[in-house]
C-alpha positions in Angstrom: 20.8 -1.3 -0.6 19.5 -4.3 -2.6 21.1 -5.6 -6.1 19.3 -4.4 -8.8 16.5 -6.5 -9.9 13.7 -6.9 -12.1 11.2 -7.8 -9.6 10.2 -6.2 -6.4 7.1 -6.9 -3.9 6.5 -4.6 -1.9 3.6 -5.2 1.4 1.9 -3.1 3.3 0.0 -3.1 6.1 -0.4 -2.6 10.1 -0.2 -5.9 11.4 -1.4 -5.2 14.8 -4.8 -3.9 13.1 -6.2 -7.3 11.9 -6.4 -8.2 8.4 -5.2 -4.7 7.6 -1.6 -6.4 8.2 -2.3 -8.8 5.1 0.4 -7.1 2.4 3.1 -6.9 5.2 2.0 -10.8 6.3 2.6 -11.8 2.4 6.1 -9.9 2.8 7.0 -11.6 5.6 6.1 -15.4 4.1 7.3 -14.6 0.4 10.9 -15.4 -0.7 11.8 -16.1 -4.2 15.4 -15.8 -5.5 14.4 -13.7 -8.5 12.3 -11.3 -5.9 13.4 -8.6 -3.9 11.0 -8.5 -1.0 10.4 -5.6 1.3 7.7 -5.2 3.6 6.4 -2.1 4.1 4.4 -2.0 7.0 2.3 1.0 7.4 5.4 3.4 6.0 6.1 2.2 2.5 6.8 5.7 1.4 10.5 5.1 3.8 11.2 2.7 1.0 10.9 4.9 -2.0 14.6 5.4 -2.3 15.5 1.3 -3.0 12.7 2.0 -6.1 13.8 5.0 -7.1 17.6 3.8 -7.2 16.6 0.4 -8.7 14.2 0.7 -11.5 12.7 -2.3 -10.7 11.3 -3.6 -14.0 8.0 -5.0 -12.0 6.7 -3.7 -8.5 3.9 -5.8 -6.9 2.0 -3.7 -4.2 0.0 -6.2 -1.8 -2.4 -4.4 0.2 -5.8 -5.3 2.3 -8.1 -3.2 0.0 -11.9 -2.7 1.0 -13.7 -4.2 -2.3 -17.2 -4.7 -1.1 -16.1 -8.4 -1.5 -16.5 -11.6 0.4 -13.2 -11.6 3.0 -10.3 -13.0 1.7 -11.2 -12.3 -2.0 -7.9 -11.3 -4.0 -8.3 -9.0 -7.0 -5.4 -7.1 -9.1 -6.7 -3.7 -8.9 -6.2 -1.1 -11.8 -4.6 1.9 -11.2 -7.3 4.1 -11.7 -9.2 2.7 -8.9 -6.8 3.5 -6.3 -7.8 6.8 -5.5 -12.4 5.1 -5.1 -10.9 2.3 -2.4 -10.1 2.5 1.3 -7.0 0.5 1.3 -5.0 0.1 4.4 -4.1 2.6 7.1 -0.5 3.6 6.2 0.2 7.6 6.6 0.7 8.6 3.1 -2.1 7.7 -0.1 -1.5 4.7 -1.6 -2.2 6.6 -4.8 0.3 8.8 -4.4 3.0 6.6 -3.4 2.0 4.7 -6.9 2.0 8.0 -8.4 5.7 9.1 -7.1 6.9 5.5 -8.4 5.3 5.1 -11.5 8.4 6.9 -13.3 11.2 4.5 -11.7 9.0 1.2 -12.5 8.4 -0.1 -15.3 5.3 -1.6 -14.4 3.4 -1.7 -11.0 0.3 -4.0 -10.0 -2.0 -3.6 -7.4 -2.7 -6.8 -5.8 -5.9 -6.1 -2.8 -7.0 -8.6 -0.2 -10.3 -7.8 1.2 -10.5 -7.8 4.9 -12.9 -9.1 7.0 -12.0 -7.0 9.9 -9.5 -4.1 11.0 -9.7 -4.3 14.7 -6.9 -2.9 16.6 -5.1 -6.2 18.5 -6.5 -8.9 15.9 -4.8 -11.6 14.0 -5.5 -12.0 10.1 -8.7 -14.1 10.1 -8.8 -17.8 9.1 -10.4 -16.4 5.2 -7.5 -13.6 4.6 -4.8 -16.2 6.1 -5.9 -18.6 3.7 -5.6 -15.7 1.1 -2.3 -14.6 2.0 -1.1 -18.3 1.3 -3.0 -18.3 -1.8 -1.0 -15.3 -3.1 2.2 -16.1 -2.1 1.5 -19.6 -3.8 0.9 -18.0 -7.0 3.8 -15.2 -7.1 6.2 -18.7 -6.7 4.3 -20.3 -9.7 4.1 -16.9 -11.4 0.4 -16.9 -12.0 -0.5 -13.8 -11.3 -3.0 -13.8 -14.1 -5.2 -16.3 -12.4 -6.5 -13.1 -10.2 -9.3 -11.2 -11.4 -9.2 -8.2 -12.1 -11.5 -5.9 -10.2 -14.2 -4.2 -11.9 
């Protein structure tokens, strides 16, 4: 079980399904010392309990998210949205998983990186690569408020 802390990222993502394996890539590259970083492949609902028992004071989600954008675009994506987008292939809704944790964060954002392609046996493509970077880049400068916000 991980120290309590106020900040948590959680990724998601099936890695050996192309871009789809964004969040867990950002997981996998981010470390921070004030961050508590789990990656939560295509299961994040097995990690509920760390949340639940922590209270984290922030929880990141980073997830591929089908926006209708240009691939690799990054957008924070409200809430209220989740249930409209195809995000990821993980086995339980993303919207309930934010719904089940929403009473043990204090605040959860919904960071989506659009895919350019969800192929089984792909690696993440040269724009979502680039985005993942990107991402992690601005979690270590805390500028998350540099991503738009999706409309």
């Amino acid at each position: 079980m991980p120290k309590k802390s106020k900040n948590f990222l959680l990724g998601i993502g099936n890695t050996l399904r192309g871009d789809d394996g964004a969040g867990s890539f950002v997981a996998q590259h981010f470390q921070h010392r004030h961050w508590i970083v789990i990656d939560g492949k295509s299961a994040p609902e097995n990690f509920t309990s760390i949340f639940k028992n922590s209270h984290p004071k922030l929880l990141i989600i980073v997830d591929a998210a089908e926006m209708n954008l240009a691939a690799g675009s990054i957008r924070l994506i409200p809430l209220d949205k989740v249930v409209s987008l195809q995000l990821s292939t993980h086995s339980i809704s993303l919207s309930y998983l934010i719904q089940y944790l929403t009473p043990y964060c204090q605040e959860i954002i919904l960071i989506g990186i659009q895919p350019l392609s969800t192929r089984i046996g792909e690696s993440l493509s040269e724009p979502v690569l680039k985005a993942c970077y990107l991402l992690i880049d601005l979690l270590k400068k805390n500028q998350l408020k540099s991503i738009p916000t999706l409309n």
